[in-house]
C-alpha angles and dihedrals in degrees: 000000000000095000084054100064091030086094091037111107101211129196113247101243084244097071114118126230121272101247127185110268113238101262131217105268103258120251118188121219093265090054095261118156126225144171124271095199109009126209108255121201113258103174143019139166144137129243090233121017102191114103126267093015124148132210098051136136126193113212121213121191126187136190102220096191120230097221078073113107083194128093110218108227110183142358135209119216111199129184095225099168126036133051129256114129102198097039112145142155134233104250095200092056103055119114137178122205128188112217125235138168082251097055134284112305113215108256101219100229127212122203129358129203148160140196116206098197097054096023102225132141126215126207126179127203107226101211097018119256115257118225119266096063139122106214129194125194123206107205112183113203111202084238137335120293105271100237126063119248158078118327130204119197109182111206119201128183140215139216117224105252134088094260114036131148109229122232128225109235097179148259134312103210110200120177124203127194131199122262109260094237096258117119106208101181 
């Protein structure tokens, strides 16, 4: 057994991990900025999943990597598949948290909007997010889409600058179900 791993180079057990080195922001030909490393969406779900309901409130949560040089400075939220044609947000009632070991820290937000024929949300980060964070939005519908289904909600990010080329983090997939008929109140 020994002359077999006479030949054999092996690693001293101290040797670090190979990690990705931090990368120049990209910046397209036309002077467009982009993300080196972009967030992706890790988790999503909703407080109460049956139609119609109030009162709720749909969490989504992104890993924005450290290795980024970009700070990321606002993200849309768009309901891409499902059908509600009158589906909206309160504003007002929007928050963003980074999460740390200690709890989640209160993101200051800048300026909110919607827009109700393409159903996207805007947020923006005022001041924009650095990289290294894990980040959790807190949308509040003003209720629950009114048909039963699967839900898409594209998130896209984008990078602080004038001219920047957003990047798609994922979906949240939310499901609601219709109520069984009982009133239980």
């Amino acid at each position: 057994m020994v002359a077999f791993l006479a030949g054999v180079s092996l690693l001293p057990l101290t040797a670090t991990p190979w990690r990705p080195q931090p990368g120049a922001a990209i910046q397209y030909s036309d002077g467009t900025i982009g993300f080196s490393y972009p967030p992706r969406l890790t988790d999503s779900y909703a407080t109460r999943n049956l139609v119609s309901d109030r009162n709720v409130t749909y969490y989504l949560t992104f890993d924005f990597p450290s290795e980024a040089q970009e700070p990321l400075a606002k993200i849309e939220i768009t309901l891409d598949e499902g059908r509600d044609p009158i589906f909206r947000y309160w504003l007002e009632a929007t928050e963003a948290f980074v999460n740390t070991p200690e709890g989640q820290v209160p993101l200051p937000l800048g300026e909110l909007s919607q827009d109700p024929d393409t159903k996207t949300l805007t947020i923006a980060l005022a001041p924009p997010v650095a990289p290294g964070q894990s980040i959790t939005l807190a949308l509040r519908p003003v209720q629950n889409p009114r048909f039963a289904g699967v839900y898409l909600f594209g998130a896209r990010a984008f990078p602080a600058g004038d001219t920047v080329r957003p990047t798609f983090m994922g979906y949240a997939r939310l499901s609601f179900y219709e109520r069984d008929g009982f009133d239980w109140t």
